[in-house]
ROBAZA-248966 format. One record per residue (C-alpha): x, y, z negated; residue number from 1. Coordinates in steps of 0.25 Angstrom, whole numbers, plus 2048, in hexadecimal, padded with zeros to 3 digits. Each point is the difference from the previous one (the first is absolute). Layout:
! residues N
TORGU/X/Y/Z/NUM
...
//
This chain:
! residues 109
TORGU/779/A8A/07F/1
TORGU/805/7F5/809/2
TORGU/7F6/7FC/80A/3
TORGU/7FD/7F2/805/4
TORGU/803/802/80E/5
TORGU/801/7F3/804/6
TORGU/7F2/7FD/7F8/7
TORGU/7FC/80C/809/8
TORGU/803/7FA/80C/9
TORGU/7FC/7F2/7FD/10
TORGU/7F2/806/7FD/11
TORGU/7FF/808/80E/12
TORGU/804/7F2/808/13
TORGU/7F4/7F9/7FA/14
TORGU/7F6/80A/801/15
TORGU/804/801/80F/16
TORGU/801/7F2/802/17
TORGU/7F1/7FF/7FB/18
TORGU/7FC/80C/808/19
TORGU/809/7F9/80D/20
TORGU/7F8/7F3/7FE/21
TORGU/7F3/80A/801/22
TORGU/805/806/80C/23
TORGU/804/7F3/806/24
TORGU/7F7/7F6/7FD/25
TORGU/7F4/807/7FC/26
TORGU/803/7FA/7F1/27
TORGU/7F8/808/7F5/28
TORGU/806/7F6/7F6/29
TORGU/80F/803/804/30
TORGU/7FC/811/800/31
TORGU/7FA/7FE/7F0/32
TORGU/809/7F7/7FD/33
TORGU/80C/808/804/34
TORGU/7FC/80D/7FA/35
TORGU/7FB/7FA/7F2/36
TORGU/80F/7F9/7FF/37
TORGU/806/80E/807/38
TORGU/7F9/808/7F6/39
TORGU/802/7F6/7F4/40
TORGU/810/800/803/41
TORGU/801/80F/803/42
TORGU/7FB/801/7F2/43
TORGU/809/7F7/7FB/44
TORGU/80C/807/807/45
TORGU/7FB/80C/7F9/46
TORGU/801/7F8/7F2/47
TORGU/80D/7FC/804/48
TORGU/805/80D/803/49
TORGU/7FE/805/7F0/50
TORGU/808/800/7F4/51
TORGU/801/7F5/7FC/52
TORGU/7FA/7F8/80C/53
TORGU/7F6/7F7/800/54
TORGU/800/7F7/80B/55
TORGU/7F8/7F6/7F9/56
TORGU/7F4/805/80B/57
TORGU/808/7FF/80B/58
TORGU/807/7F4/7FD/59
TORGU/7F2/7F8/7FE/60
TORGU/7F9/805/80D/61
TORGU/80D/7FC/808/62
TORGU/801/7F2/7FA/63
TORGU/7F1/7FE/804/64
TORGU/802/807/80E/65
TORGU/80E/7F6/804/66
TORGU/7F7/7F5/7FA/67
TORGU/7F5/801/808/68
TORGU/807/805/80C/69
TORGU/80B/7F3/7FE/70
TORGU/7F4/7F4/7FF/71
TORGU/7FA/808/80C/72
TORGU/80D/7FE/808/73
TORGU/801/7F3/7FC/74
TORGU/7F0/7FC/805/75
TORGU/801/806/80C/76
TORGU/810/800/804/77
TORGU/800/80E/806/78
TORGU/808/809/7FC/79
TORGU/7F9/80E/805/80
TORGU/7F9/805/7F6/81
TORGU/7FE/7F6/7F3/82
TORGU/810/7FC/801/83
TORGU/805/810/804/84
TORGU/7F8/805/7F4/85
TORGU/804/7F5/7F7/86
TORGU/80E/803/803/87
TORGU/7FE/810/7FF/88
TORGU/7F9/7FC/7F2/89
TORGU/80C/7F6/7FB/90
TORGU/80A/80D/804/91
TORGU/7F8/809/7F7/92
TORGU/7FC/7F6/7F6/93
TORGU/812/7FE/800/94
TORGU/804/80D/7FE/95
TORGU/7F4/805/7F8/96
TORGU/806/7F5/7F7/97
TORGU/810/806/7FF/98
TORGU/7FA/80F/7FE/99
TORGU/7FA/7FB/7F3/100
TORGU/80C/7F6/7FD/101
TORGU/809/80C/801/102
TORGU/7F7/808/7F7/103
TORGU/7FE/7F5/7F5/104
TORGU/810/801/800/105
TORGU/802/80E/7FF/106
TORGU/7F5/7FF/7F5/107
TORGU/808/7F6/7F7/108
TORGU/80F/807/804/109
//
């Protein structure tokens, strides 16, 4: 089985992000926020990982997540944290993308 690494690692950088904005700014709302969508795209990473994969999961939660994150950049023009975890998002969103392109090939070759 190939793991979603990358989905891995995207996952750990929000949940920590949240868990920073806890820390930081005494923000319960960044804390649940970032372990729900840490939880919810370490789950998706691990769907990801099967045979076949299924990144629908994943795919979904990382649209919302740069969604959010970018309209929240654009209101308020800083880039820590809405437009750092927009961008993290828009990575995993990317190449969550080209591991199932790459499977749906290999599927129809």
């Amino acid at each position: 089985m190939q793991y979603d690494y990358i989905g891995f690692i995207v996952a750990a950088l929000i949940a920590i992000g949240g868990a920073i904005g806890y820390f930081k700014a005494d923000s319960v709302a960044s804390l649940i926020a970032g372990l729900a969508f840490g939880i919810i795209l370490a789950v998706g990473a691990y769907f990801n990982s099967r045979s076949p994969p299924k990144p629908l999961l994943e795919l979904v939660v990382l649209l919302i997540l740069a969604g959010l994150m970018f309209f929240r950049y654009y209101k308020s023009g800083n880039f820590m944290p809405a437009g750092l975890t927009a961008v993290i998002a828009l990575v995993g969103l990317v190449i969550n993308s080209i591991i199932y392109y790459d499977d749906l090939r290999n599927q129809l070759s």
